[in-house]
N, C-alpha and C positions, 0 to 999 in steps of 0.2 A: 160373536158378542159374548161377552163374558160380563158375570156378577162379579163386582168390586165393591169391599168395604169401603166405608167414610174415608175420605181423605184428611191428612192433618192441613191441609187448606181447607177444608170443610168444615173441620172441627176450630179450626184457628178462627175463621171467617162468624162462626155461628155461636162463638164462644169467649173470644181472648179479645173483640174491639173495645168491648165495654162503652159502647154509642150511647148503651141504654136508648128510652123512646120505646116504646109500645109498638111502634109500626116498623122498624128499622128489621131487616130481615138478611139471611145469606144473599138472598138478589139483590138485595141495594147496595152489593160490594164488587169491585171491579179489580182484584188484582195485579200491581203493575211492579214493574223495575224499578222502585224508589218513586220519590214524588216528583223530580225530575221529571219521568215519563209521565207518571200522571197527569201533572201539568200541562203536560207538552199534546197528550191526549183528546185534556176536555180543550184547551186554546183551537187546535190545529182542528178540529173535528167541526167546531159549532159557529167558528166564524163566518162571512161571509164578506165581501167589497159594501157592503152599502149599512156595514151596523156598527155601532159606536160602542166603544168600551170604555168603563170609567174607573182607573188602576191607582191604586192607592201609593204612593211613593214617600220616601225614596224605600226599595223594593230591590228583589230577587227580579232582573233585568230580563230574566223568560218572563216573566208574565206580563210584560208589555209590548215586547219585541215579536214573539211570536203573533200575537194580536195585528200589531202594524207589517209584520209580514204578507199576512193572507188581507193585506187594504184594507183593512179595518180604522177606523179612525179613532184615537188612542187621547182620552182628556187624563190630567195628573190629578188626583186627588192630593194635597201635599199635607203633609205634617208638618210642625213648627216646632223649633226648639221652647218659644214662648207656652206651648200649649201640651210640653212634656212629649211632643212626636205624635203626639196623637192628633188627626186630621179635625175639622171642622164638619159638623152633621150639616151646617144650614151650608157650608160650600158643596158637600156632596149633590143637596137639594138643586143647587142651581148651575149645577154641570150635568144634570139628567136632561137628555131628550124624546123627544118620540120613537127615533132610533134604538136608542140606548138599550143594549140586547143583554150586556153582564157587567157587575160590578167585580173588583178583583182585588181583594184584600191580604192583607200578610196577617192572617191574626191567629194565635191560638187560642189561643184565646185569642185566636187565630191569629200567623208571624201575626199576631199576641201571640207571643211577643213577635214585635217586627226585629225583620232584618235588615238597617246592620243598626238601628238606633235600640233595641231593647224593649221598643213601648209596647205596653198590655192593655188592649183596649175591655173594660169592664161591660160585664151581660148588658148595662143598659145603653151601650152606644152601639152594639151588635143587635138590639132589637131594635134601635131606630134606625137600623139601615133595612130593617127584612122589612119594620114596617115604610121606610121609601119605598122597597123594592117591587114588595106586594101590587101592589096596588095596580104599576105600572108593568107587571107581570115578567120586572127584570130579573135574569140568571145571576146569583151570587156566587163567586168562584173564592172560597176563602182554603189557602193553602196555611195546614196548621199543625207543620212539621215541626216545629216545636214545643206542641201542644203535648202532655198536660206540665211541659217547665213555667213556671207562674210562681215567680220569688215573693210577688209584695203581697199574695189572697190564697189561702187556705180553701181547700175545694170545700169547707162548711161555709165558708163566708158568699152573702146571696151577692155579692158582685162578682164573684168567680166565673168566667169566661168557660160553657161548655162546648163542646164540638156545637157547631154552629148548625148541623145538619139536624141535629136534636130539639132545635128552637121551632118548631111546630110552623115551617115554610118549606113547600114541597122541592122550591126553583135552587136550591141552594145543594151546590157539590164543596163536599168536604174530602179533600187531600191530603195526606200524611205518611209517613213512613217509620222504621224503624232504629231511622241513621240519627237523627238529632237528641230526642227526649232519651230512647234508649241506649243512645250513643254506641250504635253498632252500623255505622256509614259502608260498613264491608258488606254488610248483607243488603244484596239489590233486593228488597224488598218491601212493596208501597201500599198505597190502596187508594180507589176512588170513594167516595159514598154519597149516593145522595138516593130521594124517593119519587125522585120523576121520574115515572116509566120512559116516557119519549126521550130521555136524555140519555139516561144507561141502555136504551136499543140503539142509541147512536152511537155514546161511546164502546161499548160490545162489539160493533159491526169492524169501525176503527178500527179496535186493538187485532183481530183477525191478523190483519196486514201490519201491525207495528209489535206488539209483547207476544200475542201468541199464548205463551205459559213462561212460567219464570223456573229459574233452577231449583230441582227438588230439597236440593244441600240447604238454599239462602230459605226454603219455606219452612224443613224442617225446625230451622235453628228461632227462627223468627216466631212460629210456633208456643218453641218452648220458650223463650224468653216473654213473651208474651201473656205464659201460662198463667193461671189465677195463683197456684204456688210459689210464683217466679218472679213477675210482670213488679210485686211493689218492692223488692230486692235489687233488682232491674234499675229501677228509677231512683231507688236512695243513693246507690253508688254513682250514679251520674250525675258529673257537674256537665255547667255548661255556659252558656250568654255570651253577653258581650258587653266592653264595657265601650261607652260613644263620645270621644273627648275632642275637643278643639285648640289648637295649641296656637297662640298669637304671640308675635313680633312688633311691641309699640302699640299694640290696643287691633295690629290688624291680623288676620287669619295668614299664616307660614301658607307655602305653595307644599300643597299636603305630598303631591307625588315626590319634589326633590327631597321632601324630609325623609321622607321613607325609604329612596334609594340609597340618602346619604345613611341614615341610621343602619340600614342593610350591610352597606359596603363597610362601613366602618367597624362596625358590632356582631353583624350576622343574626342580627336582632329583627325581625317581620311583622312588620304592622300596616296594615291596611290603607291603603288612602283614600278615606271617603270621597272627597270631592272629584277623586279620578274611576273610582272604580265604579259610584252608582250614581253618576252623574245621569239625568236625564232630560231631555228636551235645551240642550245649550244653555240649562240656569247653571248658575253660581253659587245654591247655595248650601251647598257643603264644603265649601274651599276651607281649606285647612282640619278639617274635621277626620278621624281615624277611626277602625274598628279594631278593637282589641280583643282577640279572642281567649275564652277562659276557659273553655273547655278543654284546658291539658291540668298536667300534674302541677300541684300548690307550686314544687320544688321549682318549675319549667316555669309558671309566672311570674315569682319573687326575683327570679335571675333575670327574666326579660327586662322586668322593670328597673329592676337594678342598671340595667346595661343602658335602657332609655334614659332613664336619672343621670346617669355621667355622661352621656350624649347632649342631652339639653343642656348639662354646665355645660359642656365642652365647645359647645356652637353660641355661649354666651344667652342663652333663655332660664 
């Protein structure tokens, strides 16, 4: 046995998350691979055949798939274009059962903003879920890898969406990484967080057998970008989002995937096709809908767009 100094994951862990919270401590952190594996982590670890989970949609397709892997029975929370993407509190209410073991949000304010529509759900529709959740002693799983990017709320303003784990409910794991907000997707480098002892001894025991440790390179780097010198340098050079558009033909929604092969082949131009890529449960309704990704160079957007613009004259839209 040998005496070793602090680790810069010890220092990173106990220093650079900026949770804040009073109670939040180095043990309430799990380090993983990107939030990928986190994800993949808390799903694969705590489900069981006979418990229901209730998955916020349309969503990052692990966090419902994983669930209905290990027979878990999987309800859609959905979003509506009418209601800005942002789901319904009193539908969430009556998709909860006695079963109902975790709730599974994209918000970064938690994906607040979601993926791939952009919506940011505000402090007060993230505490009427803790306050559902509570009561019925449901696990809240909110992945909030793009958390603290938040365009339309200045972190003074009191609807500003804080890591979710901070919101004073024990049941709730907070996921995140340093691939989206920091826009460093090279460094495999994630974290779990939440303050339920029985939960982080479960996912602790997991990771044994899946992450292990992660590479000293991705922790250092992660570290320093991270750093209190660093971390708000970090985030101003970072763009990012997405933008969520629907493109009709005669009042009805284009068949999203053929526009996109055709714009592809044509152009070399790549945009997303909502209704094929985060389709879930055989609905319809994202058909014709795209995700536009912004997080490249001004130069790289204005030309895409450009190239889409004489695409849609060119196919007569």
């Amino acid at each position: 046995m040998v005496a070793v100094k602090p680790s810069a994951l010890d220092r990173w862990r106990s220093e650079k998350l900026r949770y804040g919270g009073p109670k939040l401590t180095p043990d309430d952190v799990l380090v993983t691979q990107g939030t990928i594996s986190a994800n993949f982590l808390v799903l694969d670890t705590l489900f069981e055949p006979c418990d229901h989970v209730v998955c916020q949609v349309s969503s990052y397709q692990q966090l419902y798939e994983v669930p209905a892997r290990a027979e878990a029975e999987v309800s859609f929370w959905k979003g509506r274009e009418e209601r800005d993407w942002v789901p319904d509190l009193r539908e969430l209410e009556e998709l909860l059962r006695a079963n109902t073991k975790m709730i599974v949000i994209k918000v970064t304010p938690t994906s607040t903003p979601n993926n791939p529509t952009g919506a940011a759900m505000p402090r007060s529709a993230l505490q009427a879920i803790i306050d559902l959740a509570r009561p019925r002693g449901i696990i809240i799983l909110a992945d909030e890898v793009h958390h603290p990017l938040i365009y339309n709320l200045a972190p003074s303003d009191p609807g500003y969406p804080p890591p979710l784990v901070t919101m004073g409910y024990d049941k709730v794991i907070s996921t995140n990484s340093v691939s989206k907000a920091y826009a460093l997707p090279r460094v495999r480098l994630g974290w779990i967080a939440t303050l339920d002892r029985g939960i982080m001894d479960a996912l602790s025991s997991a990771g044994d057998y899946t992450t292990i440790s992660v590479s000293q390179i991705d922790d250092q780097i992660a570290a320093f970008a991270l750093g209190e010198n660093v971390r708000g340098a970090v985030l101003e050079r970072t763009g990012g989002g997405t933008a969520f558009v629907r493109i009709c033909r005669d009042g009805k929604p284009v068949d999203d995937n053929e526009f996109a092969v055709g714009l592809l082949k044509e152009t070399g131009c790549m945009i997303v096709p909502a209704g094929h890529c985060f389709k879930y449960d055989d609905r319809d309704d994202l058909n014709g809908y795209f995700r536009i990704g912004l997080g490249i160079e001004t130069g790289l957007i204005e030309q895409g767009l450009a190239l889409l613009d004489e695409h849609l004259h060119k196919i007569g839209l």
